[in-house]
Biotite code that builds the C-alpha atoms (Angstrom):
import biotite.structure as struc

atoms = struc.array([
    struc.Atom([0.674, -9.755, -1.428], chain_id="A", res_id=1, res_name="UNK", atom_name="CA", element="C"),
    struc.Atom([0.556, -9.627, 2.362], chain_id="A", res_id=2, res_name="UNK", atom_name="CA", element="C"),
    struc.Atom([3.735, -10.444, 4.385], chain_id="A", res_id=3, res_name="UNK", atom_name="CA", element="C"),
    struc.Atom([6.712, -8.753, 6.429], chain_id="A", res_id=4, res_name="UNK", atom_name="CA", element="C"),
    struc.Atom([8.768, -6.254, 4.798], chain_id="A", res_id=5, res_name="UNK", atom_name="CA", element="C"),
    struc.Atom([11.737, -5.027, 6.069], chain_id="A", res_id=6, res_name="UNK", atom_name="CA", element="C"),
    struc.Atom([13.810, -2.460, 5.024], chain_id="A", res_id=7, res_name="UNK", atom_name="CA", element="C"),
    struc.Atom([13.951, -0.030, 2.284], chain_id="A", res_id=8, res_name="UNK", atom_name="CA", element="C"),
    struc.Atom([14.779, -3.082, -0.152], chain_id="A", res_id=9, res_name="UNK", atom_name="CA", element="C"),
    struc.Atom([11.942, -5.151, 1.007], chain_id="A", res_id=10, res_name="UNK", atom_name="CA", element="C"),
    struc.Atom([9.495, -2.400, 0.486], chain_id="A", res_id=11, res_name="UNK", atom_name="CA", element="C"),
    struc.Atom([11.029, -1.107, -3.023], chain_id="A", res_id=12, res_name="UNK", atom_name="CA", element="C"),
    struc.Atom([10.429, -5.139, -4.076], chain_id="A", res_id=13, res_name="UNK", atom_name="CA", element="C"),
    struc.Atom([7.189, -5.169, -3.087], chain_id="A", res_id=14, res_name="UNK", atom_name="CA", element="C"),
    struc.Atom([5.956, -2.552, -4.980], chain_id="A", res_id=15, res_name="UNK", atom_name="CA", element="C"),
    struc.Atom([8.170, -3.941, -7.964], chain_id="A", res_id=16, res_name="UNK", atom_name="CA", element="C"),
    struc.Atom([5.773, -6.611, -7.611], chain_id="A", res_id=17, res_name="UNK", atom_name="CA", element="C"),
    struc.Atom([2.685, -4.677, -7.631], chain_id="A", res_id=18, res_name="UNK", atom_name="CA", element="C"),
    struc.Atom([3.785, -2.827, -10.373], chain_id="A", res_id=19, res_name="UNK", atom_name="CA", element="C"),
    struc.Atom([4.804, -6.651, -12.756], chain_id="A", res_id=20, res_name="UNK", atom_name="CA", element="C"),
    struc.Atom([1.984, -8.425, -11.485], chain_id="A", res_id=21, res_name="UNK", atom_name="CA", element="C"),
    struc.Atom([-0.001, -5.114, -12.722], chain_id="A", res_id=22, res_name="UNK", atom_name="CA", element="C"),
    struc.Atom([1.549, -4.234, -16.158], chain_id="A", res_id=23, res_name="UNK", atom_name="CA", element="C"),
    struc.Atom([2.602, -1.150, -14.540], chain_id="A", res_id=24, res_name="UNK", atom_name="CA", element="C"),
    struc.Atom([-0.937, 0.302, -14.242], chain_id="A", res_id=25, res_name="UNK", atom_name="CA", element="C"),
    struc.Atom([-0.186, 0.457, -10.194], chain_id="A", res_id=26, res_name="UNK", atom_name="CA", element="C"),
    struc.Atom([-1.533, 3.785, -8.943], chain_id="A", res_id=27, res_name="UNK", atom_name="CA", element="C"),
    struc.Atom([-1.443, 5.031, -5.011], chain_id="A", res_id=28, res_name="UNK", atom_name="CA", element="C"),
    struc.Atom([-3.087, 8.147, -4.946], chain_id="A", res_id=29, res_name="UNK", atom_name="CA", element="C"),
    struc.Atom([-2.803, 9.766, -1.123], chain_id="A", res_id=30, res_name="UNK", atom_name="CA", element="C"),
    struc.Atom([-6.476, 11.296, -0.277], chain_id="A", res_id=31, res_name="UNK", atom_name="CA", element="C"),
    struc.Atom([-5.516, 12.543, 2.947], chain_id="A", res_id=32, res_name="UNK", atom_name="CA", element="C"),
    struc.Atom([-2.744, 12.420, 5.685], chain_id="A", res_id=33, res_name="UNK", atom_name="CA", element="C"),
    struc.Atom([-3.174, 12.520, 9.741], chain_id="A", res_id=34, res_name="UNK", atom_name="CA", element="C"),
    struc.Atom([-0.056, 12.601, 11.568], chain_id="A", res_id=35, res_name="UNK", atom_name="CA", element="C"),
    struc.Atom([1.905, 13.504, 15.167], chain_id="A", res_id=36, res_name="UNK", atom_name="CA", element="C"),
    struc.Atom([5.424, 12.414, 16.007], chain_id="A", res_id=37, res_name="UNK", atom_name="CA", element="C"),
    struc.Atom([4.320, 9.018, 16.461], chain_id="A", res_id=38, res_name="UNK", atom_name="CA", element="C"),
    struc.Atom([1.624, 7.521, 14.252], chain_id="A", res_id=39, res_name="UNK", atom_name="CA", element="C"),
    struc.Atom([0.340, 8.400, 10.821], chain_id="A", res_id=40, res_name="UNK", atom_name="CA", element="C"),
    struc.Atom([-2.490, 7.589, 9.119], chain_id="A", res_id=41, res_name="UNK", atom_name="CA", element="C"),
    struc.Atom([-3.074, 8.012, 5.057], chain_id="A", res_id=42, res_name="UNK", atom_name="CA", element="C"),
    struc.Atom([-5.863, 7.278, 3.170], chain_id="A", res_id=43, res_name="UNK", atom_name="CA", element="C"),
    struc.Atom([-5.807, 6.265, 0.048], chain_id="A", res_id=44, res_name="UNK", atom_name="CA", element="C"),
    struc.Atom([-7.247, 5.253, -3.257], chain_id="A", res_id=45, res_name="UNK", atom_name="CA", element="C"),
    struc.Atom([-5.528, 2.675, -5.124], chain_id="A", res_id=46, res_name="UNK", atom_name="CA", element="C"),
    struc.Atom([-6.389, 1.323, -9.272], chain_id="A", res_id=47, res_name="UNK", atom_name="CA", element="C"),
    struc.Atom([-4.961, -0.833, -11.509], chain_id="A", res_id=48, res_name="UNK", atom_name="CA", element="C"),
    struc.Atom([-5.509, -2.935, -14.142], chain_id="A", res_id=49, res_name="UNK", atom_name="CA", element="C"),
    struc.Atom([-4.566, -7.023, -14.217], chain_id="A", res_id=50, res_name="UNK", atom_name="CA", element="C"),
    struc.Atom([-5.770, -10.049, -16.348], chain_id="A", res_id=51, res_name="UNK", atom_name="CA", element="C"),
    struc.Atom([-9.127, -8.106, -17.070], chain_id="A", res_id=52, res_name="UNK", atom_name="CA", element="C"),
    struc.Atom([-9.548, -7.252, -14.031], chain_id="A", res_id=53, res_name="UNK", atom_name="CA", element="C"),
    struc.Atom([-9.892, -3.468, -12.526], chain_id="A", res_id=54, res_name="UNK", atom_name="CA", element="C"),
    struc.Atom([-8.575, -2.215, -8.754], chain_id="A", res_id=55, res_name="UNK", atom_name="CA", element="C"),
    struc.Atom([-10.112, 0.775, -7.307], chain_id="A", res_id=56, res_name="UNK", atom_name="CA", element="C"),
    struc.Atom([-9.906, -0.191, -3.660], chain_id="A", res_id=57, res_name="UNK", atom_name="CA", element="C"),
    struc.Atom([-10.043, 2.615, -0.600], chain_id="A", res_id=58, res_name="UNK", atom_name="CA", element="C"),
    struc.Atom([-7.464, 1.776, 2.143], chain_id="A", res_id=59, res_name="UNK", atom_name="CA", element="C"),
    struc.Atom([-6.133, 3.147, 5.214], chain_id="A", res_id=60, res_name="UNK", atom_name="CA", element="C"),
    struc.Atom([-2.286, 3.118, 6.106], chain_id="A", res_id=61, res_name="UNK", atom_name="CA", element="C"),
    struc.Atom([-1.081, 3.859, 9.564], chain_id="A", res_id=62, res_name="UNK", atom_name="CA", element="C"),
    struc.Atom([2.351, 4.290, 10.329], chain_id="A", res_id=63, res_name="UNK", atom_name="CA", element="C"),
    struc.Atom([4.229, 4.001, 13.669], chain_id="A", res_id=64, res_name="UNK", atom_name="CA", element="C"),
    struc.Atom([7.082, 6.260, 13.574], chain_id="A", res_id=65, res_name="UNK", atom_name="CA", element="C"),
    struc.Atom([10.206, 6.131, 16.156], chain_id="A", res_id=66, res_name="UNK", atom_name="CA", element="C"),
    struc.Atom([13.183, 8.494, 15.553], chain_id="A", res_id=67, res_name="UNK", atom_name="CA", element="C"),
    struc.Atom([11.733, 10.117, 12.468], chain_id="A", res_id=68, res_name="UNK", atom_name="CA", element="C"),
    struc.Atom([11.700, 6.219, 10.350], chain_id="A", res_id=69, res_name="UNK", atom_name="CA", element="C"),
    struc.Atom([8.936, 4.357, 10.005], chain_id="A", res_id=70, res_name="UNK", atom_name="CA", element="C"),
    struc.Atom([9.301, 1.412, 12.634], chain_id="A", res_id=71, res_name="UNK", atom_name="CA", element="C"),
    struc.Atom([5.917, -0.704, 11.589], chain_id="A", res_id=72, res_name="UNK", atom_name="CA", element="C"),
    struc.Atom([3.364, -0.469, 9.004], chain_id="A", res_id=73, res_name="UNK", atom_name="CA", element="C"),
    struc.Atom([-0.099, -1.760, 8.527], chain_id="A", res_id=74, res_name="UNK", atom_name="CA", element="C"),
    struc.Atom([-2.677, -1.289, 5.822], chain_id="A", res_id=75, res_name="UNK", atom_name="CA", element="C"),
    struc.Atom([-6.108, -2.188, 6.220], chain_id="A", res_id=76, res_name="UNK", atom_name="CA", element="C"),
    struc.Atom([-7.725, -3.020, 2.697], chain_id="A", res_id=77, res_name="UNK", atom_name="CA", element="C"),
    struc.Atom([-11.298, -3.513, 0.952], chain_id="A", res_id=78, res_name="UNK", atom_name="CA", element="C"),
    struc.Atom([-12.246, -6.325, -0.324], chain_id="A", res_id=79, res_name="UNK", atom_name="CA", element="C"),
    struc.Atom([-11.651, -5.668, -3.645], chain_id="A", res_id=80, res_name="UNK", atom_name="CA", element="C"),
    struc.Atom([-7.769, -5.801, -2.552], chain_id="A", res_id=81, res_name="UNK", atom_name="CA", element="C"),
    struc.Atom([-7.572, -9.965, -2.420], chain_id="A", res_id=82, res_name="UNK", atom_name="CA", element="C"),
    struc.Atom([-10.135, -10.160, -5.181], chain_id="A", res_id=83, res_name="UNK", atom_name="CA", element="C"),
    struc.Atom([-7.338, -8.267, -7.736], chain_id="A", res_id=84, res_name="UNK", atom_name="CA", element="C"),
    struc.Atom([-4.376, -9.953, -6.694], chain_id="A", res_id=85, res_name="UNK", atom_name="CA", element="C"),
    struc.Atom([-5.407, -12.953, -6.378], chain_id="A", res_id=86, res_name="UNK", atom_name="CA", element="C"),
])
């Protein structure tokens, strides 16, 4: 699942993906959200379901904003992350 997305059409397919490879059990609940004009950071909590196997991974986004639009993104996983999808 990791890669370079780009644009709103990039990111819209990826979670597409998420949401086939998972059977549409993909869930991103947001626990909490730190932000300024610059950076943001969200944690989350994040369960699905997928050939038997059951996702309830904690991550943390951060966000580096310029002009109000998201200009890179980074999410830092558990290892239950790569363990699901793969």
């Amino acid at each position: 699942m990791s890669g370079d997305y780009s644009g709103k059409d990039e990111v819209l397919g990826f979670f597409g993906k998420l949401m086939g490879l998972s059977g549409g059990t993909f869930q991103l609940e947001v626990l909490d959200i730190l932000a300024n004009d610059e950076h943001g950071v969200t944690l989350t909590m994040e369960r699905g379901q997928r050939e038997g196997k059951t996702l309830e991974n904690r991550a943390v986004h951060v966000w580096d904003m310029q002009d109000r639009k998201c200009a890179q993104f980074r999410g830092y996983n558990e290892e239950a992350w790569d363990e699901f999808w793969s």
